[in-house]
C-alpha positions as CSV (number, residue, x, y, z in Angstrom):
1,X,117.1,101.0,128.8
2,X,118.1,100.2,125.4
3,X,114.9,98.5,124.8
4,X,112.5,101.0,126.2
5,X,110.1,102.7,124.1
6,X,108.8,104.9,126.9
7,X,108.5,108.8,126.2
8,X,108.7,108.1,122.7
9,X,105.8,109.4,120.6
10,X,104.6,106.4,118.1
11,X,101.8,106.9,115.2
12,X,100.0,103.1,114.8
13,X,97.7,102.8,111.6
14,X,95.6,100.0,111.1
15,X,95.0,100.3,115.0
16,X,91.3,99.2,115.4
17,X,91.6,95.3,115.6
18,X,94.2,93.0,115.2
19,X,98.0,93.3,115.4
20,X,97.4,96.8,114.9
21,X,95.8,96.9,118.0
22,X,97.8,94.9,119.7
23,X,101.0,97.0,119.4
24,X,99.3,100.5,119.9
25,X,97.9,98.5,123.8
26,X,101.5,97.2,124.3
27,X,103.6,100.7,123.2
28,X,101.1,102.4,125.8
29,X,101.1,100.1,128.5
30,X,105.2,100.5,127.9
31,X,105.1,104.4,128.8
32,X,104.7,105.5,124.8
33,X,102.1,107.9,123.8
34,X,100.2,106.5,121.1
35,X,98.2,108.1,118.3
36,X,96.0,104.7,117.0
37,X,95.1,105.7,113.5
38,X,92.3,103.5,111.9
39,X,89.4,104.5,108.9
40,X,87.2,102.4,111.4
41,X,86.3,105.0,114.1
42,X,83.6,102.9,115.2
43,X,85.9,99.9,115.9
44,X,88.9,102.2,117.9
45,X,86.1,103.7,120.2
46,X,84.9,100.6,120.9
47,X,88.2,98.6,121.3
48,X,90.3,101.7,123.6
49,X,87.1,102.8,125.2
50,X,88.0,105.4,127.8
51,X,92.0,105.2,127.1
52,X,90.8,107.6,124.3
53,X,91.9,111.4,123.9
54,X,93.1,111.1,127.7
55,X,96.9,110.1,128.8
56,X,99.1,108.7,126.4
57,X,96.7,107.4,124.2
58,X,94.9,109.0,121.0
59,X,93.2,108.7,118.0
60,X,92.5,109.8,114.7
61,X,89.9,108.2,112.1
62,X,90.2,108.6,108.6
63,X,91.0,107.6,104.9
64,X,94.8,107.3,104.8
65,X,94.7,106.9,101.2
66,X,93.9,110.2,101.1
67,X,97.4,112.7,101.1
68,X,95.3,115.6,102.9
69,X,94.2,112.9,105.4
70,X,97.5,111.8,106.2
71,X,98.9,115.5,106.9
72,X,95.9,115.8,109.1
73,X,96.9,112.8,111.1
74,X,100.5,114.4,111.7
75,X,99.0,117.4,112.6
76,X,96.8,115.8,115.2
77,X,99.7,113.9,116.4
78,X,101.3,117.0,116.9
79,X,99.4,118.8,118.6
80,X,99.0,116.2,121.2
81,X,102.5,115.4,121.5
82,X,104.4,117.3,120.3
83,X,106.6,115.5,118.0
84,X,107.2,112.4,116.4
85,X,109.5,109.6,117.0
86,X,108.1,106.4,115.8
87,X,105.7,105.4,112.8
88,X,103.9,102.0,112.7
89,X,103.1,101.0,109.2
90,X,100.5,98.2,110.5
91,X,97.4,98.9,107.7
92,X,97.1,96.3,105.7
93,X,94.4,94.3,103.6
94,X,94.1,90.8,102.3
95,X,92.0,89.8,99.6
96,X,92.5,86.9,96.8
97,X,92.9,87.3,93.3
98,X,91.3,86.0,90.1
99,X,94.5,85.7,87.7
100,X,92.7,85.1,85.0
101,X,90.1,87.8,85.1
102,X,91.3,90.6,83.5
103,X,88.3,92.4,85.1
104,X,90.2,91.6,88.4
105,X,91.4,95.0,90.3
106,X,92.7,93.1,93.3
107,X,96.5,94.3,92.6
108,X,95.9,98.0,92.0
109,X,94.0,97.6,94.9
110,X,96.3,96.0,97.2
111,X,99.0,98.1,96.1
112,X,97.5,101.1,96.9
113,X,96.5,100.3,100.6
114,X,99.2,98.0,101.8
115,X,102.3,99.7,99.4
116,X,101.3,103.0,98.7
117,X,99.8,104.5,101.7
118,X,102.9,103.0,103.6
119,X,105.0,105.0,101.6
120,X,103.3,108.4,101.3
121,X,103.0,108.2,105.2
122,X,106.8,107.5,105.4
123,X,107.7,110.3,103.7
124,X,105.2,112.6,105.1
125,X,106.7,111.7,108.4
126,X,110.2,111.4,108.0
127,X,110.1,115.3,106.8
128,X,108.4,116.0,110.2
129,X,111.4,113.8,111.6
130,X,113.9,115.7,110.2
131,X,112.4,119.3,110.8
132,X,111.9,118.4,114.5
133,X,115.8,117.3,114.8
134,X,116.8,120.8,113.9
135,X,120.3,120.7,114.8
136,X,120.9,117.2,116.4
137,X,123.9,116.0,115.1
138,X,123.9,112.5,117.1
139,X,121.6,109.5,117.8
140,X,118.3,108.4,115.2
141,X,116.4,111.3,114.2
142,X,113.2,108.7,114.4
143,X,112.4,105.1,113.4
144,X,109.7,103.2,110.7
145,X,108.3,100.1,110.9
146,X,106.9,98.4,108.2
147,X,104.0,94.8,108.5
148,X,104.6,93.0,105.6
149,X,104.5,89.1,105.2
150,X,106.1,85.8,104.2
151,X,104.1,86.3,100.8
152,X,106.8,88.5,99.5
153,X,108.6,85.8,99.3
154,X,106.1,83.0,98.3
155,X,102.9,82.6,96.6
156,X,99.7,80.7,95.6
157,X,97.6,81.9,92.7
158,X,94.0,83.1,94.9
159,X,96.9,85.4,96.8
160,X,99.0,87.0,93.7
161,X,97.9,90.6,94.5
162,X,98.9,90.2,97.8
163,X,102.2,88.7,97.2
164,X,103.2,91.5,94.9
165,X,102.2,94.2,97.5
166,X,103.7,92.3,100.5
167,X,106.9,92.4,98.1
168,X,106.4,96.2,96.9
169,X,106.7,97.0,100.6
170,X,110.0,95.1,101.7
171,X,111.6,96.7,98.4
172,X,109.5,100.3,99.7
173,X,111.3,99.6,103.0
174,X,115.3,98.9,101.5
175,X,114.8,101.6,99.3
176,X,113.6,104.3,101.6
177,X,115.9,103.2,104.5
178,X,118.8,104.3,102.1
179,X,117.5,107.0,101.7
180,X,116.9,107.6,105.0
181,X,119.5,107.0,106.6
182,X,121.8,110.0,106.3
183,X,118.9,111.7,108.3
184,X,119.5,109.3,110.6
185,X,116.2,107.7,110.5
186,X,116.1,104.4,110.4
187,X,113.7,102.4,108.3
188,X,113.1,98.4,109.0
189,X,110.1,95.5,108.5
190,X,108.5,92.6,109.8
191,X,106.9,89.6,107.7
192,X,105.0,87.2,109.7
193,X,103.4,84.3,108.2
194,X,101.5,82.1,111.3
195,X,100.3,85.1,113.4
196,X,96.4,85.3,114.4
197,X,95.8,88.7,112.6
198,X,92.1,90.2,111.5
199,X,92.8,89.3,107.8
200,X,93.8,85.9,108.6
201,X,90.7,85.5,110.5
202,X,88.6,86.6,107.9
203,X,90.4,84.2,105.3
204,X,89.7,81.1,107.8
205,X,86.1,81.7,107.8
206,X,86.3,81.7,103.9
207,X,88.4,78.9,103.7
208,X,87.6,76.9,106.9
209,X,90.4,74.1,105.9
210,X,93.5,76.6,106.1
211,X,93.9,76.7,110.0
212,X,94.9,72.7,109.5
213,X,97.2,73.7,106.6
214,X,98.8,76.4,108.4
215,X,99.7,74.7,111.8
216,X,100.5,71.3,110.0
217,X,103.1,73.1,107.8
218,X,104.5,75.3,110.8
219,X,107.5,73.9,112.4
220,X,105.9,75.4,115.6
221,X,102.9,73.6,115.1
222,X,100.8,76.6,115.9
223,X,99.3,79.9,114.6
224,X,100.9,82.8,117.3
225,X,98.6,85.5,118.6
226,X,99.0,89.2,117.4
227,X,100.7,89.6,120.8
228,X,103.8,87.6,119.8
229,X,104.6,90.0,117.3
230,X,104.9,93.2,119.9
231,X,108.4,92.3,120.8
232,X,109.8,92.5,117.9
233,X,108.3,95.5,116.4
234,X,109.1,97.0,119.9
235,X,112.8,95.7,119.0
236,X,112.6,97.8,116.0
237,X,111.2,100.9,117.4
238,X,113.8,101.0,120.4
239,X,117.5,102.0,120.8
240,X,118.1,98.2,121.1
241,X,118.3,98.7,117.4
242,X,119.7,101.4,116.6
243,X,122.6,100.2,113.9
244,X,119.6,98.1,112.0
245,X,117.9,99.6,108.6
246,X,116.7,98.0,105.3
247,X,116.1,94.6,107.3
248,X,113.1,92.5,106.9
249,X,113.0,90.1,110.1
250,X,111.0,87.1,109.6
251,X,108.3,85.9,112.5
252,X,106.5,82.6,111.6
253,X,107.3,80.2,113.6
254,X,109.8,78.6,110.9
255,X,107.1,78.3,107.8
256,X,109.1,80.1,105.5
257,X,112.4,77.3,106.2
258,X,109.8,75.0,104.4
259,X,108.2,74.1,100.9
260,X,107.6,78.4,99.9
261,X,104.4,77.2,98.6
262,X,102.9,74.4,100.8
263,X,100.5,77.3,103.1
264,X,98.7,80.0,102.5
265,X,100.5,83.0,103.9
266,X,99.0,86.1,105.8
């Protein structure tokens, strides 16, 4: 079945909570074997309990900021699958941004974990991609899917950092598909904007007003849960895509059709 992930080995980071989470669950439940990567150890332990280091579900815990952690994690994923077909790119931060502080590291900082680390994983694993094709000469070597947001494309001023990285990584994902692509791996992303994820949880408590804001400026009318956004990352990851690369699909429940600026954007 075109739209089947089953069989296929996918690495999730940012797998401990949220929409990370949430497509790690689905791609196993689907017949995937799963290696959830997280820096929280603590948090995957205690959200897959017993699926842990048994099945078709594993883990790995570490800094993927780090280069040697990120060959580690490949390692790991080899040597309990075998291979790998799939990469998640679902780690990401959120944190506002002084614009007049010149003190303020927020961009550096957002850069590094939402941009950089993406990219450095992507190229770590598309050379595992390509050495584990050998001679295949027909079909997607492997598949990359990157989380970035509506922010790319629209901004306030508390969210500046995060705009720029959200925007780093759809350009990250055009570029590197290109260059991809005569490997035959094929690199794609989604932006969501009104999807229930950790960070956006975190900003509601800080600014308790923004759920209103959101759901009143969503065609929708709603904020979808982290579920909602399986499908079409599974889209992406399946052979139901195969002649798609360097696209950005949009998931927000039509926010981005209105005023860029009228909502905060996660």
């Amino acid at each position: 079945m075109a739209f089947s992930v089953s069989g296929k080995t996918i690495i999730v980071t940012g797998a401990a909570n949220g929409i990370g989470l949430a497509i790690a669950r689905s791609f196993a439940d689907r017949g995937a074997n799963v290696m959830c990567a997280d820096m929280d150890e603590a948090r995957l332990k205690d959200e897959l309990g017993s699926q842990l280091d048994e099945g078709n579900m594993r883990y790995f815990a570490g800094d993927l900021r780090q280069r040697l952690t990120i060959a580690n994690l490949i390692s790991a994923t080899i040597d309990a699958f075998d291979q790998v077909d799939v990469l998640v790119n679902a780690s990401r931060q959120v944190m506002t941004t002084d614009v007049m502080d010149v003190e303020d590291t927020s961009v550096e900082v957002l850069l590094e974990q939402n941009m950089m680390t993406s990219l450095r994983l992507t190229q770590q694993v598309a050379k595992r991609m390509i050495k584990q094709a050998g001679e295949q000469t027909e079909g997607t070597v492997g598949t990359i899917v990157n989380l970035s947001s509506i922010a790319a494309r629209s901004s306030r001023p508390e969210l500046m950092g995060y705009s720029i990285a959200s925007a780093a990584m759809e350009q990250m994902t055009r570029s590197m598909a290109l260059a991809l692509a005569p490997n035959r791996i094929r690199v794609n992303a989604v932006a969501f904007g009104s999807v229930m994820s950790a960070s956006l949880q975190a900003a509601m408590i800080e600014h308790s007003d923004w759920r209103d804001e959101i759901e009143e400026k969503t065609p929708l009318g709603r904020v979808a849960g982290p579920g909602e956004l399986v499908d079409v990352v599974q889209f992406l990851a399946s052979d139901a895509s195969a002649f798609m690369t360097g696209e950005v699909v949009t998931v927000d429940g039509g926010r981005s059709l209105l005023d860029p600026i009228s909502a905060p954007a996660h």
